[in-house]
VMD Tcl script that draws the C-alpha trace (Angstrom):
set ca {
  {0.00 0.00 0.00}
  {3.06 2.28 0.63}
  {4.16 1.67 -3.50}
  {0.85 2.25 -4.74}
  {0.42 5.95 -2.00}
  {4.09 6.51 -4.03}
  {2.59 6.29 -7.28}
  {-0.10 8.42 -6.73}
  {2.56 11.22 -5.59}
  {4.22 10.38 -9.27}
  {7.75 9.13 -6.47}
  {8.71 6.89 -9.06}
  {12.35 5.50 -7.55}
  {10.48 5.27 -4.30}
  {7.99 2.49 -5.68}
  {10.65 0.60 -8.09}
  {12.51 0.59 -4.31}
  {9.36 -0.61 -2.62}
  {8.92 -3.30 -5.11}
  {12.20 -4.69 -5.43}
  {12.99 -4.71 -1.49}
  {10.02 -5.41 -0.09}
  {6.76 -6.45 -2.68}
  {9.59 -9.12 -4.66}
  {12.14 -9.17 -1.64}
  {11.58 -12.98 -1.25}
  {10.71 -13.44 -4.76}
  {8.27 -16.23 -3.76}
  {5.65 -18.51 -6.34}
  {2.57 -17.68 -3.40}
  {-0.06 -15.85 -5.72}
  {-0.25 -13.43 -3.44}
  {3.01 -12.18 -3.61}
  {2.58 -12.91 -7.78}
  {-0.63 -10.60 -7.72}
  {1.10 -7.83 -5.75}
  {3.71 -7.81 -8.05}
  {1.86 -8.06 -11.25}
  {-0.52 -5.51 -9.97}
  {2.21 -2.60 -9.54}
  {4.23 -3.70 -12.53}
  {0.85 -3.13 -14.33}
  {0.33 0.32 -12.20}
  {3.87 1.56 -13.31}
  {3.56 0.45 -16.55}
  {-0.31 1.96 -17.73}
  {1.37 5.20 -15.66}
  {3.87 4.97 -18.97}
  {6.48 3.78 -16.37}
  {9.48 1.27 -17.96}
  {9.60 -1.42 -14.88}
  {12.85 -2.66 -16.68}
  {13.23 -6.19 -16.83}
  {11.05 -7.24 -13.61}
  {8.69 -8.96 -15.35}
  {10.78 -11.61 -16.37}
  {11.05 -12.77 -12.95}
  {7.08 -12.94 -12.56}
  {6.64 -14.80 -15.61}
  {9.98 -17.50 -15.08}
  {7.43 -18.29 -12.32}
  {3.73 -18.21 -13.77}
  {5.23 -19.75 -16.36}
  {5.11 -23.19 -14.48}
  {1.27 -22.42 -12.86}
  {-0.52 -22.55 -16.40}
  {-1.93 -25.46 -15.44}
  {-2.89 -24.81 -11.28}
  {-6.23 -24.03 -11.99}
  {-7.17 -23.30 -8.00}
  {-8.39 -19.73 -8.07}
  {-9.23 -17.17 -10.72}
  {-7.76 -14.69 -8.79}
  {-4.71 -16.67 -8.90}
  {-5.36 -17.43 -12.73}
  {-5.58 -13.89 -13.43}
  {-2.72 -12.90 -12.03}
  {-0.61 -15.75 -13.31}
  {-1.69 -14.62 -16.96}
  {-0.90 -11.03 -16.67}
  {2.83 -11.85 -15.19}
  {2.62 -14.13 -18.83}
  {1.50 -11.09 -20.68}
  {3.87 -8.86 -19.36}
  {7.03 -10.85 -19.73}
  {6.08 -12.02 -23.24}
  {5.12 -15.46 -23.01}
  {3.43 -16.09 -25.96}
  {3.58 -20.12 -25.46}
  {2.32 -20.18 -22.48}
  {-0.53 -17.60 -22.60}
  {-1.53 -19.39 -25.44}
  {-1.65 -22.70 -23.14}
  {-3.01 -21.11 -20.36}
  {-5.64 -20.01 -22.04}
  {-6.26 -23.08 -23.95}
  {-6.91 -24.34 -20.16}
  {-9.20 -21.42 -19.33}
  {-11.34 -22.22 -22.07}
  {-12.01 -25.82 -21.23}
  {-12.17 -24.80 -17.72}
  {-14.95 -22.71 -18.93}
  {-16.72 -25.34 -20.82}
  {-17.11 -27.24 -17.96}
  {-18.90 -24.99 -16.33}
  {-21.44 -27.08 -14.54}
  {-18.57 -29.61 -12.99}
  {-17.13 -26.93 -9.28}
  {-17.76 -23.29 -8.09}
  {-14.49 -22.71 -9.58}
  {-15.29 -23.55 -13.32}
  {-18.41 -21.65 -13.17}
  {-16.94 -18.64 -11.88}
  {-13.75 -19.52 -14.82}
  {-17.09 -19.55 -17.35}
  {-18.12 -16.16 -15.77}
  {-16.44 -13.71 -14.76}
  {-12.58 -15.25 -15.57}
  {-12.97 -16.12 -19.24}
  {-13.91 -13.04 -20.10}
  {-11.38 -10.99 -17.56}
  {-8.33 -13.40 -19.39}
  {-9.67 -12.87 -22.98}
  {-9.61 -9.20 -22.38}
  {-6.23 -9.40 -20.39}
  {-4.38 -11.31 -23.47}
  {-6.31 -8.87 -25.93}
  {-4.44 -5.61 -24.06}
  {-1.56 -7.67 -24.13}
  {-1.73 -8.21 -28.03}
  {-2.87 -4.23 -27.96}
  {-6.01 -5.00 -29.18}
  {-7.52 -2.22 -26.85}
  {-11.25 -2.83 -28.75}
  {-11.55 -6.12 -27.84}
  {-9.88 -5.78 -24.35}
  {-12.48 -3.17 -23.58}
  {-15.37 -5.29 -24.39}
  {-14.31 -8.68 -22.62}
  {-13.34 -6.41 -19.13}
  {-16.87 -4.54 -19.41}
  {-18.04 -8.00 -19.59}
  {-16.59 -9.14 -16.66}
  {-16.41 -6.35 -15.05}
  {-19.87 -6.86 -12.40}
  {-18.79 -9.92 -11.84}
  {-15.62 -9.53 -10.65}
  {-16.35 -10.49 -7.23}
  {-16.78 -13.57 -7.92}
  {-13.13 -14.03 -9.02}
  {-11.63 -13.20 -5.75}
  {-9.62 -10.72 -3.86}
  {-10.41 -7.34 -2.13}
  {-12.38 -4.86 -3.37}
  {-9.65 -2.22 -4.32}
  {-7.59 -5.25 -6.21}
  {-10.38 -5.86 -8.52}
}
mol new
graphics top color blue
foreach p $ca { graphics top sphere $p radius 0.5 }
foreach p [lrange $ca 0 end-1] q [lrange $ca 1 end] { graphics top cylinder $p $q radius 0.2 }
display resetview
């Protein structure tokens, strides 16, 4: 919270110190450290912000969770760490998984909420990614009053 009260003061060096001594200090695989990460690498870089080569660390990880499937949250997060570092393979497989975790809908709690919101919040995450903006737009509307049901706080969806 002290990065992201940095950002909104525009103290740049402060949050890349933030992030890489305490947010990725441990540089952990938990997805909560991975969606604190992802999040402010994300902040920095839709503030027009160059976070350097930190993504590659995010996505050496996610890389090897394409196929956790435990929370969308999680998902999500795992995706955008993909996205950001470059990924292609694997946000193509990753996604492959979203949409059959989608399909099967009916099966947990957790493939329903994949089916809606998630599907939807991924397509229009790998959309930005590919700077499709359009279609990134219209898959995060989708998802967007749903969101709850993917997990996490308030203020992180």
């Amino acid at each position: 919270h002290k990065a992201l009260m940095h950002l909104d003061q525009n103290e740049i060096e402060a949050v890349f110190h933030l992030y890489d001594t305490e947010v990725r200090k441990d540089r952990t695989d938990d997805f909560r450290d991975i969606s604190n990460g992802t999040a402010m690498l994300m902040r920095l870089e839709l503030e027009g912000h160059d976070v350097g080569d930190r993504w590659e660390e995010m996505a050496d990880i996610c890389e090897a969770r394409t196929e956790d499937a435990c929370l969308i949250f999680a998902d999500l997060h795992y995706l955008l760490a993909l996205i950001g570092g470059g990924r292609k393979s694997a946000i193509r497989r990753m996604m492959t998984r979203l949409h059959a975790d989608a399909k099967r809908g009916g099966e947990s709690e957790m493939m329903r909420r994949m089916a809606n919101p998630g599907l939807s919040a991924a397509s229009g995450l790998e959309a930005f990614g590919e700077g499709d903006y359009k279609t990134a737009f219209l898959n995060l509307k989708q998802a967007r009053h749903s969101m709850q049901l993917a997990g996490g706080s308030h203020a992180q969806r």
